[in-house]
C-alpha positions in Angstrom: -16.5 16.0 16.3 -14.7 18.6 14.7 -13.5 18.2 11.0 -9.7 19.4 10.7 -8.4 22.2 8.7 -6.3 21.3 6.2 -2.4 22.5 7.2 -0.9 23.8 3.7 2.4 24.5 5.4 3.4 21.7 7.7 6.7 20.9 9.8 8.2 18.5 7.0 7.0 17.5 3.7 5.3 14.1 3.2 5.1 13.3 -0.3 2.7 10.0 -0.4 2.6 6.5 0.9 5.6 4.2 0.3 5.8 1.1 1.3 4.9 -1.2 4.0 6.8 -4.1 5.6 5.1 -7.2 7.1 6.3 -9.9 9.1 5.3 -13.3 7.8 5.8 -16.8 9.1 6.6 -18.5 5.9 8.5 -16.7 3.4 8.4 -18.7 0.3 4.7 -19.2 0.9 4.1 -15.3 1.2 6.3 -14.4 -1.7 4.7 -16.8 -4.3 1.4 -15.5 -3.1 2.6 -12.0 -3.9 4.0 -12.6 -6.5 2.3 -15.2 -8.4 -1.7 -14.4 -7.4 -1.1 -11.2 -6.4 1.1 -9.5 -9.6 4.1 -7.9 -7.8 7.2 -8.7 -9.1 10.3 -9.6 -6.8 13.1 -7.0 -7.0 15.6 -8.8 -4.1 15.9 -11.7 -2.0 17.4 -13.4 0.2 16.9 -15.5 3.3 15.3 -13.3 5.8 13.6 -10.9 3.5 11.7 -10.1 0.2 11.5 -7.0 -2.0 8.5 -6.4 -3.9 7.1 -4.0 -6.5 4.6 -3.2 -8.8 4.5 -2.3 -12.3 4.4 1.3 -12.3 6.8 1.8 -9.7 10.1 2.8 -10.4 11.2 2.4 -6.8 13.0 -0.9 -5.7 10.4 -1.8 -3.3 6.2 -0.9 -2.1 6.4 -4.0 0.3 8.8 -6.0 2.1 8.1 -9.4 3.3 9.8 -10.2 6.8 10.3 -13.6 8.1 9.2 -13.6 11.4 8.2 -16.3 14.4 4.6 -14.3 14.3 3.2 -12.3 11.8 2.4 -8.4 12.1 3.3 -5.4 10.5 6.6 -4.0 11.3 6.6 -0.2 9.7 4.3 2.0 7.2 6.3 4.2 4.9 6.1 7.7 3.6 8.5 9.2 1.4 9.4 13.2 2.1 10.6 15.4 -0.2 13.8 15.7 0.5 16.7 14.8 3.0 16.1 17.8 4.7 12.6 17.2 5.7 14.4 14.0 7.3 16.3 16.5 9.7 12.6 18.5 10.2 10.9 15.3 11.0 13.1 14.5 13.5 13.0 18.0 15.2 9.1 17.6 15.0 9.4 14.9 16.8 11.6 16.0 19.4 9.7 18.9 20.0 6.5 16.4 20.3 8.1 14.5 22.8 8.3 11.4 20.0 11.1 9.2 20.3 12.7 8.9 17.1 16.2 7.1 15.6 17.7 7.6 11.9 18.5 4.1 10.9 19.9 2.0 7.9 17.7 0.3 5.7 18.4 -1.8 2.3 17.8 -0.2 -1.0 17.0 3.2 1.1 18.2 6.4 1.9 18.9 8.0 5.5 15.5 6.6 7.1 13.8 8.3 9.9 12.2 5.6 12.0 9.3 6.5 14.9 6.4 5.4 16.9 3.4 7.8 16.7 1.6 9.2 19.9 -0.8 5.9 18.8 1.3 3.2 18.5 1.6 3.3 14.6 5.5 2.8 13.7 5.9 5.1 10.8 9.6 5.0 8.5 10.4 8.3 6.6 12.8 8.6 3.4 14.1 10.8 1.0 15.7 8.7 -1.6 15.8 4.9 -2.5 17.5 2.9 -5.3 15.8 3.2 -8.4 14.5 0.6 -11.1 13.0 0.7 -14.9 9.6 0.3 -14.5 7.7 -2.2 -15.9 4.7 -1.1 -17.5 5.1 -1.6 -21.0 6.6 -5.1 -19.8 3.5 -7.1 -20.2 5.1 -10.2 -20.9 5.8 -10.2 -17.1 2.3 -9.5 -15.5 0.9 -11.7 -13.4 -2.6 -11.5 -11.7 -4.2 -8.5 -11.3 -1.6 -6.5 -13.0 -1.1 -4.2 -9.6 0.3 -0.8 -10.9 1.7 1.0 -7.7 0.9 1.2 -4.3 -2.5 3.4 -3.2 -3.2 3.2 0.5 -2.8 2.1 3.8 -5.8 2.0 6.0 -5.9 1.5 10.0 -7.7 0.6 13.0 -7.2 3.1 15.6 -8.2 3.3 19.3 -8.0 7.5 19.3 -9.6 8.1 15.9 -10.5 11.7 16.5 -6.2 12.3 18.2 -5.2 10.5 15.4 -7.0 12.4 12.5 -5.9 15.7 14.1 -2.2 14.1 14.7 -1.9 13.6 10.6 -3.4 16.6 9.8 -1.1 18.8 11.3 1.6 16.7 9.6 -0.2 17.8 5.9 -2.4 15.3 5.4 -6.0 16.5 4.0 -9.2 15.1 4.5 -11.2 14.2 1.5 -14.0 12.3 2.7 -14.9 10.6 6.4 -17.9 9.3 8.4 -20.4 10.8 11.4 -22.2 9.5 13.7 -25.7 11.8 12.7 -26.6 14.1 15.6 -25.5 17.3 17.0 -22.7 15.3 19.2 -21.8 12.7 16.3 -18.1 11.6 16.5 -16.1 10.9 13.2 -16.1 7.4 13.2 -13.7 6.8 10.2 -11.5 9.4 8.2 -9.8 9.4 4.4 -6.7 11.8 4.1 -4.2 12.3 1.4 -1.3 13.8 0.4 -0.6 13.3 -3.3 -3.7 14.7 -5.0 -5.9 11.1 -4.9 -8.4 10.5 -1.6 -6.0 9.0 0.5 -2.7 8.2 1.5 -4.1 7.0 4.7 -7.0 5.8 6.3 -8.4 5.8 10.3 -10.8 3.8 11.2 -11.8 3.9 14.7 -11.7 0.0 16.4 -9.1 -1.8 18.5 -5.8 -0.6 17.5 -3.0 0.5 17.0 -3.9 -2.5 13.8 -3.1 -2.1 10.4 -6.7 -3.0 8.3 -4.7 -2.9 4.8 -2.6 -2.0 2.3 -4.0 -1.3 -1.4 -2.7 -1.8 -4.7 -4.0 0.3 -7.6 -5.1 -1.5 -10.7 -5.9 -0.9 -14.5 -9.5 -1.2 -14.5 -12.4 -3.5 -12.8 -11.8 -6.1 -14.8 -8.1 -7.1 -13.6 -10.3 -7.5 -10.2 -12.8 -9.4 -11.8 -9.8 -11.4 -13.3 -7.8 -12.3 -9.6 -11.4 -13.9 -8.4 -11.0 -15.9 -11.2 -7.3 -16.3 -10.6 -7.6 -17.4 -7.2 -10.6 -19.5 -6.9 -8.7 -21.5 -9.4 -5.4 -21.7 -7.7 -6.0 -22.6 -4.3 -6.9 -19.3 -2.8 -11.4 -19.5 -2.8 -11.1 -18.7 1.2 -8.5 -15.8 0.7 -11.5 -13.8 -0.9 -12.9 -12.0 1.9 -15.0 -9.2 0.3 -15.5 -8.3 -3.0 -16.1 -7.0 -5.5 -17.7 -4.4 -5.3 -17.9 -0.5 -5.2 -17.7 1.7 -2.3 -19.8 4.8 -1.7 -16.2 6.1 -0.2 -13.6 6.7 -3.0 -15.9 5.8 -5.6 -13.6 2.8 -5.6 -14.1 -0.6 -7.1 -12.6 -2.7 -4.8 -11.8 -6.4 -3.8 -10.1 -7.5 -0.4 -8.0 -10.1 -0.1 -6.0 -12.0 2.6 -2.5 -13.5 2.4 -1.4 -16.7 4.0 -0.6 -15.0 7.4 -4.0 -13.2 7.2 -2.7 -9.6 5.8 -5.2 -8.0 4.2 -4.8 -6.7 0.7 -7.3 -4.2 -1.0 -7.3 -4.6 -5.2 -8.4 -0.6 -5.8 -9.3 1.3 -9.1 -11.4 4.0 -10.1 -11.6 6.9 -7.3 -10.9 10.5 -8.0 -8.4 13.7 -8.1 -8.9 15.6 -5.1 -5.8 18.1 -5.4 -7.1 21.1 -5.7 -6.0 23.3 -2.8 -10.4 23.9 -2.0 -11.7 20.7 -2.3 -14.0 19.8 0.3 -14.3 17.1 2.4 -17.4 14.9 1.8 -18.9 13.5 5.0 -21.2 10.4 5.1 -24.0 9.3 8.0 -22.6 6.0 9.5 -26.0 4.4 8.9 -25.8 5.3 5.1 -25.6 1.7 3.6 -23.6 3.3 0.3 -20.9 4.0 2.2 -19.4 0.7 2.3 -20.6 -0.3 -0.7 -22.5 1.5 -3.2 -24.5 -1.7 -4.4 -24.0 -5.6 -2.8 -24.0 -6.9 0.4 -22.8 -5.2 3.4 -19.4 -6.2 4.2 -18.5 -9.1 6.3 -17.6 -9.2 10.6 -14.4 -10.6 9.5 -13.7 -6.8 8.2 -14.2 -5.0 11.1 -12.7 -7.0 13.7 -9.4 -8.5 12.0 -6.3 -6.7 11.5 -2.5 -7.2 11.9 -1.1 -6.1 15.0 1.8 -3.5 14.9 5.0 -5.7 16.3 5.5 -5.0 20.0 2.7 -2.9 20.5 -0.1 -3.3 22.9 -3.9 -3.4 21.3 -6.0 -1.0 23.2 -10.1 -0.6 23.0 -11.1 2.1 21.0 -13.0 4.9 22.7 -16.1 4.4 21.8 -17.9 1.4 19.6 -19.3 3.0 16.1 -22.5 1.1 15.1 -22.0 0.1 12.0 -24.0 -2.5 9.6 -22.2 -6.0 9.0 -23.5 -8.6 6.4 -25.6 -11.5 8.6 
């Protein structure tokens, strides 16, 4: 399938990944999982809702816990560069046939709310409040010491629409997997837009699902700490896979899942990918060093689960890639 060109002048400007805002069924549980194993640190509160950061941010906010009667995820976000690229979005969309609403949100700027062509319910913002950081503020660090938000990755039915869909918006591919042969689909795809190998990843399966969000750490050895962490707080069977290294990214990685099931990625050590040539890297979907550079493959579990997007419908993705699972 064909590779995408990277679009140096799109219709609005995305800056990078945001936030993301998940429903959960028990607030207090989620938020002391955040913030205590996790490392986030709580920025506002209040009954229905709260507002998390990491340590490196100075934004108010990288992910919002929702109280909600089921869990899901409610909206990725991408912050633009400037209000104007609010008022471009929206004519994008218009002329795309997207619908699209400007809404109010708490601690944000004017915020551009739509539903892509594939069921993934995107939020777009210029400005939000502002807060000292906290990296020199090591008294407070908890867990792995999470840094800032990296990624989102998804499950989507249309992966090939999809990739071509975000490209046009900006994004750039920096690496992505093939079926081998002369017809060989893209079966997964890594795109970015602030100079790192993604902002956002597609992974063809059921979808629209959200796989995960990531969290950017230190160094390997914060990971290595929040396995210790959490097999000694409760949380052994919230380990799903990990860690490890992946081929992709370069990354050494850990994935984790919150009481409702969200699934976190602990992320460190990829590479700078902003030069205006770089070239995509492509991978064989039977190369084993994809997934992981050295351990076992990962687990069923990682494929098949994901949070649902709230109200929308799953659908089967076009075609099933053949992939290797752990036994």
């Amino acid at each position: 399938m064909p590779v995408p060109t990277h679009v140096f002048d799109p219709p609005f400007n995305i800056i990078r990944c945001s936030h993301a805002v998940l429903d959960v069924t028990d607030l207090d549980k989620s938020a002391i999982f955040y913030e205590k194993t996790v490392g986030l640190h709580i920025e506002d509160r209040d009954d229905k809702s709260v507002y998390l950061r990491a340590s490196e941010e100075h934004q108010h906010h990288s992910v919002v816990l929702r109280k909600a009667a089921k869990a899901a995820c409610n909206r990725l976000g991408f912050k633009v560069g400037n209000d104007g690229d609010l008022d471009k979005a929206a004519a994008f969309c218009s002329e795309n046939g997207i619908t699209y609403a400007f809404v109010e949100q708490p601690f944000q700027g004017r915020t551009l709310q739509f539903t892509d062509p594939f069921g993934f319910q995107i939020e777009l913002y210029a400005t939000m409040e502002k807060r000292p950081h906290l990296l020199r503020r090591y008294d407070l660090y908890k867990g792995c010491h999470p840094q800032r938000l990296d990624h989102f990755n998804v499950f989507a039915a249309e992966v090939q629409d999809t990739v071509d869909f975000y490209a046009r918006l900006g994004f750039r591919l920096t690496e992505y997997a093939e079926e081998d042969g002369d017809n060989g689909r893209i079966a997964a795809a890594w795109m970015h837009r602030k100079g790192n190998v993604h902002d956002f990843a597609i992974t063809n399966g059921k979808g629209p699902r959200l796989h995960h969000i990531a969290y950017w750490v230190p160094t390997a050895m914060n990971i290595v700490h929040l396995c210790d962490v959490m097999a000694s707080s409760g949380y052994l069977k919230n380990i799903e896979r990990g860690p490890g290294r992946h081929g992709i990214s370069n990354a050494f990685f850990l994935y984790i899942r919150d009481p409702d099931g969200h699934r976190i990625e602990l992320y460190t050590s990829d590479y700078f990918t902003g030069d205006h040539d770089h070239e995509p890297l492509r991978w064989s979907l039977r190369d084993p060093r994809r997934q992981t550079l050295w351990g076992a493959p990962a687990p069923r579990s990682w494929f098949e689960e994901g949070s649902t997007f709230a109200g929308q419908a799953v659908r089967e993705p076009r075609f099933v890639a053949d992939v290797l699972v752990a036994d």
